[in-house]
Each structure stands twice: as structure tokens, then as C-alpha cells.
C-alpha positions as semicolon CSV with decimal commas, in nm:
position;residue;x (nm);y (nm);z (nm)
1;X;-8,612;0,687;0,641
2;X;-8,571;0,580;0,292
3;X;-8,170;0,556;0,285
4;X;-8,266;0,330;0,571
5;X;-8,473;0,089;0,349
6;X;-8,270;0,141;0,058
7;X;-7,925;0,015;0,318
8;X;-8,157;-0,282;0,441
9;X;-8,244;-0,348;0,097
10;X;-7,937;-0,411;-0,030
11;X;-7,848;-0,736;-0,232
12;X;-7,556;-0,918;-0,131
13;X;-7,339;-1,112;-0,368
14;X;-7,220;-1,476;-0,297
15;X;-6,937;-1,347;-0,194
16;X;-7,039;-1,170;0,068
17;X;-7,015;-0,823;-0,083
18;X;-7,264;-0,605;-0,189
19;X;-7,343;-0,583;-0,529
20;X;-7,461;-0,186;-0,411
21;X;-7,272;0,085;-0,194
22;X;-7,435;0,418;-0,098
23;X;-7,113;0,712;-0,158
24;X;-7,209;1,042;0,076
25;X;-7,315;1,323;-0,235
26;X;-7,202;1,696;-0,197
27;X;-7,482;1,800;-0,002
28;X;-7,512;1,514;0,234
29;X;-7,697;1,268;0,074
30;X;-7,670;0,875;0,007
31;X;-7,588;0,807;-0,364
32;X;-7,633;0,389;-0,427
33;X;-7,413;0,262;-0,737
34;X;-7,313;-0,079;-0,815
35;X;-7,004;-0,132;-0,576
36;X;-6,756;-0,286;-0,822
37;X;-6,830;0,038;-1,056
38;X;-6,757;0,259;-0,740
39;X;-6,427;0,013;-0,629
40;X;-6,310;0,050;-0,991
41;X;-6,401;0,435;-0,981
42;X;-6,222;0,530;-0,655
43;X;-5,914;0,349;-0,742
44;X;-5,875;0,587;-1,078
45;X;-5,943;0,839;-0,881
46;X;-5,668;0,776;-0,593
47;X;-5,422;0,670;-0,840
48;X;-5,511;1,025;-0,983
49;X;-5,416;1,184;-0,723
50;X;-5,112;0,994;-0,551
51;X;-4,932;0,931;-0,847
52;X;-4,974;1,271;-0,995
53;X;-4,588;1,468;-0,989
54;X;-4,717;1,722;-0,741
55;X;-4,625;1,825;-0,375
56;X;-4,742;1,613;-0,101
57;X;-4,941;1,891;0,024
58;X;-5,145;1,941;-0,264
59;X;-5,219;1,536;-0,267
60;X;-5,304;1,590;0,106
61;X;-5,519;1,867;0,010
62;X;-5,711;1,695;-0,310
63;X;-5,777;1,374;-0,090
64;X;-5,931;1,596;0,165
65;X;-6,159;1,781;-0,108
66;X;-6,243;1,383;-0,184
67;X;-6,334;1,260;0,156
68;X;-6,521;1,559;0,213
69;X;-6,281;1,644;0,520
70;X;-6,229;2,041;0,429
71;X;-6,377;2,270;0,748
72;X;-6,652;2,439;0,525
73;X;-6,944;2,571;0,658
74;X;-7,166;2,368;0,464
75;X;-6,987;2,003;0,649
76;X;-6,941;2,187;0,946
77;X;-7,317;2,269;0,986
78;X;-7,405;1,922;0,882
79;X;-7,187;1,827;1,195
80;X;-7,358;1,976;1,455
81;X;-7,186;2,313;1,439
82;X;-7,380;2,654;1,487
83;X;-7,230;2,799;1,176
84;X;-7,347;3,081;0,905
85;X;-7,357;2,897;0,612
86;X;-7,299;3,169;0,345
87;X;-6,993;3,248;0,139
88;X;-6,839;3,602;0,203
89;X;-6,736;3,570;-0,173
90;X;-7,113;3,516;-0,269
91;X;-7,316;3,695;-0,030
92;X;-7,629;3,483;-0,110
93;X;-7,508;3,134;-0,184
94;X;-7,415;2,860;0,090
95;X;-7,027;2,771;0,106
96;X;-6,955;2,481;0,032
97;X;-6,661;2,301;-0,145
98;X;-6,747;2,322;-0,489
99;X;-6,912;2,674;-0,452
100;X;-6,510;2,791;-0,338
101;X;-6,319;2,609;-0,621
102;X;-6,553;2,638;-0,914
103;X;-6,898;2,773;-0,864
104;X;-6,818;3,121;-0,730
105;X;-6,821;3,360;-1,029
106;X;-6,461;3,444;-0,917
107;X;-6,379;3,112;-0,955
108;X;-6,570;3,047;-1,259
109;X;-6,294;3,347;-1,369
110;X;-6,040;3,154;-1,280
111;X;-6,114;2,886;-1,437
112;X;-6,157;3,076;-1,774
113;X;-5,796;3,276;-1,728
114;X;-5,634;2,945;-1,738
115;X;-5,441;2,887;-1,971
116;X;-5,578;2,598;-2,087
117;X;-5,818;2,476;-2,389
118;X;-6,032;2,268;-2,174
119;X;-6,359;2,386;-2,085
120;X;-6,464;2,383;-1,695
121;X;-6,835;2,486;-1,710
122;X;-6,996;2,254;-1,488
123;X;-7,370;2,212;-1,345
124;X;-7,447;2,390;-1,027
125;X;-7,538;2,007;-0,864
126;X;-7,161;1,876;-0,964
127;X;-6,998;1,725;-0,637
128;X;-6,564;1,766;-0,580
129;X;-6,519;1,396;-0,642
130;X;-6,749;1,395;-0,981
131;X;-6,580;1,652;-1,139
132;X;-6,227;1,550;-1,055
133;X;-6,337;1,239;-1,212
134;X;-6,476;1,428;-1,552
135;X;-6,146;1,547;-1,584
136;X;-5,942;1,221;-1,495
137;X;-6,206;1,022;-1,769
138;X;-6,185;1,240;-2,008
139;X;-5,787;1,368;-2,007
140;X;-5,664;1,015;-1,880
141;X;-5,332;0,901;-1,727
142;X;-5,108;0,940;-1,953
143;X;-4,790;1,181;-1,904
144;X;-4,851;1,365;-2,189
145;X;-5,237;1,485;-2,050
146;X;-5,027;1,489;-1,637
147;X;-4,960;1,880;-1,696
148;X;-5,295;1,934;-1,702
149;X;-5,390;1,786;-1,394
150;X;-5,106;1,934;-1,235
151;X;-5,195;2,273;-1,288
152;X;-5,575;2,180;-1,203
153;X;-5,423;2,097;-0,877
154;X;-5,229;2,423;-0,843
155;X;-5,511;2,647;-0,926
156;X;-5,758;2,448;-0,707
157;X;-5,483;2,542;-0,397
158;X;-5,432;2,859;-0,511
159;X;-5,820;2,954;-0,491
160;X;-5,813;2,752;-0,184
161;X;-5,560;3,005;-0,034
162;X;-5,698;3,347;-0,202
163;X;-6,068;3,216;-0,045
164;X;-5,890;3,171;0,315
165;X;-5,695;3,531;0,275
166;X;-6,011;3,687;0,198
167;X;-6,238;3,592;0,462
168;X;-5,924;3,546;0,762
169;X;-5,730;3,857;0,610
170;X;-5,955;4,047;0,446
171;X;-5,737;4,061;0,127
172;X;-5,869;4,087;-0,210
173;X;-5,986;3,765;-0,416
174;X;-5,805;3,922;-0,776
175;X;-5,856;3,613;-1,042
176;X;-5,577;3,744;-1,261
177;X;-5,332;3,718;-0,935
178;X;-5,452;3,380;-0,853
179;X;-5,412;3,236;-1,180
180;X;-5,035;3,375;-1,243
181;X;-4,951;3,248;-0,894
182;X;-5,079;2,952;-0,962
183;X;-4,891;2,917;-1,334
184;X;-4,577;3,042;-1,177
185;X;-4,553;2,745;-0,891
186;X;-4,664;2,496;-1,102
187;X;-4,365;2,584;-1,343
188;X;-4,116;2,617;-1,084
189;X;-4,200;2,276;-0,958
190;X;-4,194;2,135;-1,296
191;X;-3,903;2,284;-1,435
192;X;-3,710;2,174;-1,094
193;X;-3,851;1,848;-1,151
194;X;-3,704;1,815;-1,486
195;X;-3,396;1,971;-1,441
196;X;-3,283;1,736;-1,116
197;X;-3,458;1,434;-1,176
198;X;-3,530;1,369;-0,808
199;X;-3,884;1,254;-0,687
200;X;-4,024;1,646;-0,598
201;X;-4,308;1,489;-0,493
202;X;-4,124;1,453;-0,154
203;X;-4,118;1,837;-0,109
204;X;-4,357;2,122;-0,074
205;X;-4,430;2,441;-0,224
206;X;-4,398;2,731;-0,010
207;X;-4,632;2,958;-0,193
208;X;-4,586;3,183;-0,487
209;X;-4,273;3,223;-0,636
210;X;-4,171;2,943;-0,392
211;X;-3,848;2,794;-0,256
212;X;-3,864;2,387;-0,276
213;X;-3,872;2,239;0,046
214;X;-3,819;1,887;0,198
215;X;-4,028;1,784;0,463
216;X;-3,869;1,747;0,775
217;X;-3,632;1,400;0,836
218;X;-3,440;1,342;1,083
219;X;-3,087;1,432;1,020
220;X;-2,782;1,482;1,192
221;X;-2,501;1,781;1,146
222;X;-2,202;1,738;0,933
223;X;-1,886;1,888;1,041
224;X;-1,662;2,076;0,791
225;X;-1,318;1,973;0,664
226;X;-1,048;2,070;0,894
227;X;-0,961;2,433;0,936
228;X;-1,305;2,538;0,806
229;X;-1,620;2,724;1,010
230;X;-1,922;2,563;0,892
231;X;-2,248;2,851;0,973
232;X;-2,571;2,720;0,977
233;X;-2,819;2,983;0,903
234;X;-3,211;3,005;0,987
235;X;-3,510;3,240;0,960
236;X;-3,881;3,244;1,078
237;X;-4,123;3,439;0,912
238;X;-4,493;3,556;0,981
239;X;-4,735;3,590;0,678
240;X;-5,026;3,770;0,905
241;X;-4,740;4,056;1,044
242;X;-4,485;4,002;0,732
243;X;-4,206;4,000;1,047
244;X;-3,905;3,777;1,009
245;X;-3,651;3,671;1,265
246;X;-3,334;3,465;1,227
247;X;-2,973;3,377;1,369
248;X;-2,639;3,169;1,285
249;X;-2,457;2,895;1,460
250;X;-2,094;2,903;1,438
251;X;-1,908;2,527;1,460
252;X;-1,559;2,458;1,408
253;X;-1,481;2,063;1,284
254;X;-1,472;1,974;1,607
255;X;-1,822;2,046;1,639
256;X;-1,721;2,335;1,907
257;X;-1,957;2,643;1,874
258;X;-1,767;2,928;1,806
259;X;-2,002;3,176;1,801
260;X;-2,396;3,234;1,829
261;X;-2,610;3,515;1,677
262;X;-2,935;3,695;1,675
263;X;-3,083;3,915;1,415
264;X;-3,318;4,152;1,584
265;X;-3,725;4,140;1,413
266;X;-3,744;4,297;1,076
267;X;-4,025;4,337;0,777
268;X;-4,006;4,110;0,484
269;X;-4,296;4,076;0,224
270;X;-4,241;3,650;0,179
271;X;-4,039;3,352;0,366
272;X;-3,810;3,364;0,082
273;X;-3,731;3,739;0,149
274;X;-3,659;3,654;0,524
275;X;-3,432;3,370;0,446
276;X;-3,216;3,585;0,218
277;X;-3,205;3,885;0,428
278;X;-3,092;3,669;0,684
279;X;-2,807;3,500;0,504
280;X;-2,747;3,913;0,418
281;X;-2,728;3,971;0,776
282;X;-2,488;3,659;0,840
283;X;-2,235;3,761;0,560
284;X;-2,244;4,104;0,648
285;X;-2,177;4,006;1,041
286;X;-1,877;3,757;0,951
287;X;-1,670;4,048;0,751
288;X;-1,575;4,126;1,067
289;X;-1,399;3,765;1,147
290;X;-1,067;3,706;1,114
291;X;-1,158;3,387;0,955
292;X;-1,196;3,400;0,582
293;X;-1,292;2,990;0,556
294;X;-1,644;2,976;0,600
295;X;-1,911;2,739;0,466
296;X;-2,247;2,844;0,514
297;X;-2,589;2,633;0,545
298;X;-2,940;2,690;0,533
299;X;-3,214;2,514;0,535
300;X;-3,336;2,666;0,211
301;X;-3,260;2,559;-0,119
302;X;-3,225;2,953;-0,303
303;X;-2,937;2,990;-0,022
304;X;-2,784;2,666;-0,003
């Protein structure tokens, strides 16, 4: 009961605010602060994260490592659920966020193969949110001092992924991969950043050695100039069976479909591979048109 009486306690301004807020610590307890230090303190902290030049999905994923909304065992057991709380990657310690991303001795690793001269030893009692913060306070916002939290943010994903492979895939947690995988998608994302200078932040990384992109809009088909067969090409691809799939759709500019066709299953080691096999398929199929005008689409940016 003593959160209770602490929450009862609490002094309220003239205002009608409280001059204290209780924040939810890293394993489930109620921290009180003074509540304009925490308003002032979770603004930095959201303006760390939404205007930093990185995919949308790893801002999604840093504001869920903030709000604590990340299915770990640790939350999940706190929840109700009948869950065992230890981390395959540390037989004897209880997963929880910040065991994953920087408590693990792999991740500790990790963090020490970065290329970076910043140290990130931190105490065992550290919650997500306070050492997110250490780093904010102590690099700033500044664009110079933004590379650095861009790449945290890429190798916090990364170890995010190579922890989910391990325990759904059984493949191996190798620090060396994750941190060159991690260093090559943050450059590709910066480097096509620079080099276009449209807002990236509106697309997503696919992965290692990634293809950039968009989210899904809604968007209508643009016929070709007259006397031309536009092809819009496609692929699917499964990362558990490394299986793609794919097919073309022939349209004149009169938006009549010419022709339709389906590429039987095959094995390809990434997304990227499928799409260009595909498009390999698609070429290879059209030598045998008696067309030789043809403008071909995908929905990927290494083909298009």
C-alpha cells in the first residue's frame, strides 16, 4: 500500500496540477518526480525520437521500448500471463527489455563492436527510458551528434531482431553479424538520405542490406505512352522457408491486359533476391514477345 499513500499524498498546485507524478520503473514500480521535471523530460525524449532521420518503424519501435509496450516476458508476467520469465540468451537472468538490448553479455558485445567512442556500460538497475535519456542529455540534438543516435537506433533493432531469430528460429545470436548489419542499414539509409534529399523518414528498412520502401498509399495505375506495354512486376517472399513467389501484369495504354503471368515457388536467401529474380524471370519470359516497347514496374526501388 505505500504507492497508495504516496498517490493520495500528493500536493496539488493552484493550478490544478500536481506538483508530483509517479512514472511506471523497469520492473514495475511507481517512481514520484516533480511533474514539470518529468513534462520537460518526456518531451526531449519524444522529440528524440520523432524527429530523429530514421525509418518510421524504428520510431514505432523506440516509442514502444518507452511505453513499456514490447511482449517480454518480464511485462507479460506482470500482466497476468503464465509465462517463463528467463532469457534463452542468459539462461539464469529474467528477460526483460533492457536485459535484450544492453544487459545480456551478447549485447554488452555489441555495444563494444560499435563503432563508436562512446561508452555504454550501464548499471544493472538502468530502465529503457533512463538510458535513452543518458544518451539524448549527454550527446544532445544537434545534427552533428544525430548519427549517433541513429545508429543507436539501428543496433537497438538489430539486437531486437537477432534476439527474436534466436529464440523463434533457433539461429545464432553472432555480435560481429549484428553489428555490421546494423552499420550497413544505417549507411544505406543515410547515404540515400543525402543523396535524394527526400524525407526517408517516410519509408522503411527492409532488413540488412535493404531495399528502401514506402509505406503503402493509395495510388492509382499510370498508363504508358501510346504504343508502349507497361509490366508491372511483383514478388512475395518468406523469411521462415526463404520461398519466393511472383508474377507480371501486362497493360497496353488503354489499360487492356494483355497478358498475365505466374512464376512457379522458388528459393531465395532475402526479399531483395526474390524481387530481382523475379524481374529475371519477367525479362527472360518477354524475349519471346513480338513487342520490343516495354516499360517495366515494380514496386521496389533496386528494380524500378
Amino acid at each position: 500500500m505505500p504507492d497508495l499513500q504516496l498517490i493520495v499524498a500528493l500536493a496539488v498546485a493552484r493550478n490544478g496540477l500536481p506538483k508530483m507524478m509517479g512514472i511506471l520503473g523497469c520492473q514495475g514500480e511507481i517512481q514520484f518526480q516533480a511533474a514539470d521535471s518529468i513534462a520537460s523530460r518526456q518531451h526531449l525524449m519524444w522529440r528524440s525520437i520523432w524527429k530523429c532521420k530514421i525509418p518510421p518503424k524504428l520510431q514505432h519501435f523506440l516509442w514502444k521500448c518507452c511505453n513499456l509496450a514490447l511482449p517480454v516476458h518480464h511485462l507479460l508476467r506482470i500482466h497476468g500471463m503464465s509465462v517463463d520469465v528467463v532469457y534463452p540468451r542468459c539462461s539464469d537472468e529474467e528477460e526483460s527489455l533492457e536485459r535484450i538490448l544492453f544487459l545480456c553479455p551478447h549485447s554488452i558485445q555489441i555495444w563494444k563492436l560499435l563503432p563508436l567512442s562512446f561508452d555504454f556500460s550501464v548499471d544493472q538497475s538502468i530502465s529503457f527510458v533512463d538510458w535513452w535519456m543518458t544518451l539524448v542529455e549527454r550527446l544532445g540534438l544537434k545534427d552533428e551528434v544525430q548519427n549517433v543516435l541513429r545508429l543507436v537506433a539501428f543496433c537497438c533493432w538489430g539486437i531486437w531482431k537477432a534476439g527474436n531469430k534466436f529464440v523463434f528460429d533457433g539461429r545464432l545470436f553472432d555480435p560481429p553479424r549484428v553489428v555490421s548489419l546494423a552499420c550497413s542499414s544505417f549507411r544505406e539509409f543515410k547515404e540515400a538520405f543525402n543523396s535524394t534529399g527526400v524525407d526517408l523518414t517516410s519509408y522503411q528498412v527492409g532488413g540488412p542490406r535493404s531495399v528502401l520502401c514506402p509505406h503503402p498509399s493509395p495510388s492509382h495505375w499510370l498508363p504508358p505512352p501510346e504504343g508502349i506495354i507497361k509490366c508491372n512486376v511483383d514478388a512475395s517472399f518468406s523469411s521462415i522457408s526463404h520461398i519466393g513467389g511472383g508474377g507480371a501484369v501486362f497493360r497496353d495504354s488503354r489499360e487492356n491486359i494483355l497478358h498475365v503471368v505466374v512464376f512457379s515457388p522458388f528459393s531465395a536467401s532475402t526479399a531483395t533476391m526474390a524481387e530481382a529474380m523475379c524481374l529475371r524471370k519477367v525479362v527472360l519470359w518477354v524475349s519471346t514477345l513480338s513487342s520490343d516497347k516495354l516499360w517495366f514496374t515494380c514496386d521496389s526501388l533496386l528494380g524500378s
